[in-house]
N, C-alpha and C positions, 0 to 999 in steps of 0.2 A: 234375075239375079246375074248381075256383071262378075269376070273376074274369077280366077280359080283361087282355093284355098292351099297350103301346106300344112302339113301336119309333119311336127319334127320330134324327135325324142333325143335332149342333149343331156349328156353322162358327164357331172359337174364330178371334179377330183373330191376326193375323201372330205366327207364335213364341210365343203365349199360351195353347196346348193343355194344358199341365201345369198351370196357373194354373185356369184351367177345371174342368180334370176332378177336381181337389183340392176346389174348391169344389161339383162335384158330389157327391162321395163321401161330403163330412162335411156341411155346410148344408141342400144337398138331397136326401138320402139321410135325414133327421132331420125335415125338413119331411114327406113322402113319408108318411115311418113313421108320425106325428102325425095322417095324414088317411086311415089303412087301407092304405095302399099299400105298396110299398115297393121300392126301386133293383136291379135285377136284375143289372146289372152295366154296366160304362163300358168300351169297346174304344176303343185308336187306331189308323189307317187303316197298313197296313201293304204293302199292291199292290192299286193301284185305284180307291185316293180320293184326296181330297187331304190333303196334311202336317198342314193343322190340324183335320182334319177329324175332333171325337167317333164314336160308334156307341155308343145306350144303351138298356136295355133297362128297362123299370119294371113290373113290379105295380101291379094298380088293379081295384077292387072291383066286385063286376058291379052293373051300371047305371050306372054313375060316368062323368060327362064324361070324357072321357081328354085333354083340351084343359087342364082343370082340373089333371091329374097336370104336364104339360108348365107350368105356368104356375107350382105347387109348386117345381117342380123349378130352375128356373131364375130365381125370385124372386132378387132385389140380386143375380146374379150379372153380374160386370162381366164384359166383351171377349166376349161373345157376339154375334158378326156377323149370322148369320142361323140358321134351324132350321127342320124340318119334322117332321112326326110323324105316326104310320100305330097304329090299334090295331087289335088283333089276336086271334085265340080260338086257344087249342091243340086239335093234333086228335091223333095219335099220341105223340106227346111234347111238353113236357117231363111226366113222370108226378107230380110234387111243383112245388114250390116253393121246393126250394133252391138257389141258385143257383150259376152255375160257379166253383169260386176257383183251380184251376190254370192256373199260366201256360199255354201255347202259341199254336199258331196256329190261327186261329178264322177259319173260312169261312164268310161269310153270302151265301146263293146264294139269286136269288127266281126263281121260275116263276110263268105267267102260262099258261093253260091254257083248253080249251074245258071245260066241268062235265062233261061227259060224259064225259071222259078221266081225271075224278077218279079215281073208284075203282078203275080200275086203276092210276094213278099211286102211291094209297095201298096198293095189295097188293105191289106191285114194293118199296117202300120198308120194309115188315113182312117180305118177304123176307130183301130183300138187307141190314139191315141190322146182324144179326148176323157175319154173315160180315166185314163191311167192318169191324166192329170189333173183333172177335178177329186177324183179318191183317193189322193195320195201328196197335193201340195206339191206334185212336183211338176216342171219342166224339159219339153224334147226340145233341144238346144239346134238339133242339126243332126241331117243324115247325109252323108256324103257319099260319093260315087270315084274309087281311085281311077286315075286316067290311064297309070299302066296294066289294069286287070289283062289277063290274057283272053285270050279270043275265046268265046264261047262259054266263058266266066265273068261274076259279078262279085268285084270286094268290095265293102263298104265300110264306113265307119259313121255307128250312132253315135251321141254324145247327149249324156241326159244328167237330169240335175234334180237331185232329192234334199232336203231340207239339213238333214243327217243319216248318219248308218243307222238309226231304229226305223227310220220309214224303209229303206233300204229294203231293211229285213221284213218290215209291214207288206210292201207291196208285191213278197214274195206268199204270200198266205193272205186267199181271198176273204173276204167277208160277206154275204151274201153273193143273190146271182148274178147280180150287174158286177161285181167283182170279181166273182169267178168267169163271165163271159171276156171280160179285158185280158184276163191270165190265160184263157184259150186263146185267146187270137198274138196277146204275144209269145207263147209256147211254141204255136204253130210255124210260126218266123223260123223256131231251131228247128222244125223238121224240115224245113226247106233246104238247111244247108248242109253243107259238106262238113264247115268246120267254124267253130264260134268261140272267141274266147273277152273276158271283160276284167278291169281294171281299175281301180277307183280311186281319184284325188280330191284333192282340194283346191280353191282357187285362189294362187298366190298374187293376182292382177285385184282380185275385189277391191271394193269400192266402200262396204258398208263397213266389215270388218276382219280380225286377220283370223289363221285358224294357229292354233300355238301348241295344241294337243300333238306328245311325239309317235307317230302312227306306226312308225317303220326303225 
């Protein structure tokens, strides 16, 4: 897999998130493309952030500022409050480059780990993640690896995708043993770390259809 990722989180003004993320889709999604890159997808906050708060994912060429991609991205675009932005290398997933266009609900969960808990944290995850998506309908979109972690530390960011919030809640309450063994081994992932926290959207880039329910 060529190519580092960013992960940005842009603070659209009051009530101005659709305006936003319109102008990210088609402006900056065309800007992006024009300089090697390209827009990976745009989620709204749906338990966990705030109402106007984007989640965007971009392509960006190895070596390439990723400062440069976020400044692409959000050239003349009006009501943008504030933003931050994190790049990223994939380590287990995503295996391609193309990006997610089914609606549902999409879970971006970061761990923060000692290095030395990596690789078993990554065998647990090669495990258990067949399981977790054959019994649950759902998909592991990508796990990423930040390039700033500090030394002798491992941050990461999953991103995974469930149908809707009832499976959500299904895949937290096993059903038999093969489903209770997937729920041990991804359990065991949070004894690894130091610190874990998760956050769930919607995907405003879909392709099939849009989601209209007001979550936040």
């Amino acid at each position: 897999m060529t190519g580092i990722y960013v992960h940005a989180r842009i603070l659209a003004a009051p009530r101005r998130w659709q305006v936003v993320s319109d102008a990210l889709c088609t402006g900056g999604a065309e800007r992006l493309r024009a300089a090697g890159g390209a827009l990976y997808g745009v989620w709204r906050s749906q338990i966990g952030r705030p109402r106007d708060e984007l989640t965007v994912l971009m392509l960006w060429p190895d070596g390439g500022d990723s400062a440069k991609a976020m400044e692409l991205l959000l050239d003349g675009v009006a009501d943008v409050a504030d933003f931050e932005s994190q790049a990223m290398a994939p380590t287990l997933r995503p295996e391609h480059s193309d990006p997610p266009r089914r609606q549902g609900n999409y879970a971006f969960r970061w761990f923060d780990l000692p290095m030395e808990n990596w690789p078993e944290f990554l065998e647990l995850c090669t495990t258990a993640w067949p399981g977790f998506e054959s019994s649950y309908d759902s998909q592991v979109i990508g796990l990423w690896q930040c390039l700033d972690s500090t030394e002798g530390r491992r941050r990461s960011l999953l991103l995974t995708r469930r149908p809707d919030l009832a499976m959500w809640e299904r895949s937290k309450i096993p059903q038999g043993e093969e489903e209770a063994e997937v729920r041990r081994q991804l359990s065991r992932r949070y004894d690894l770390c130091d610190d874990t926290y998760v956050y769930t959207t919607t995907l405003l880039s879909a392709e099939d259809r849009e989601d209209t329910v007001r979550w936040t």
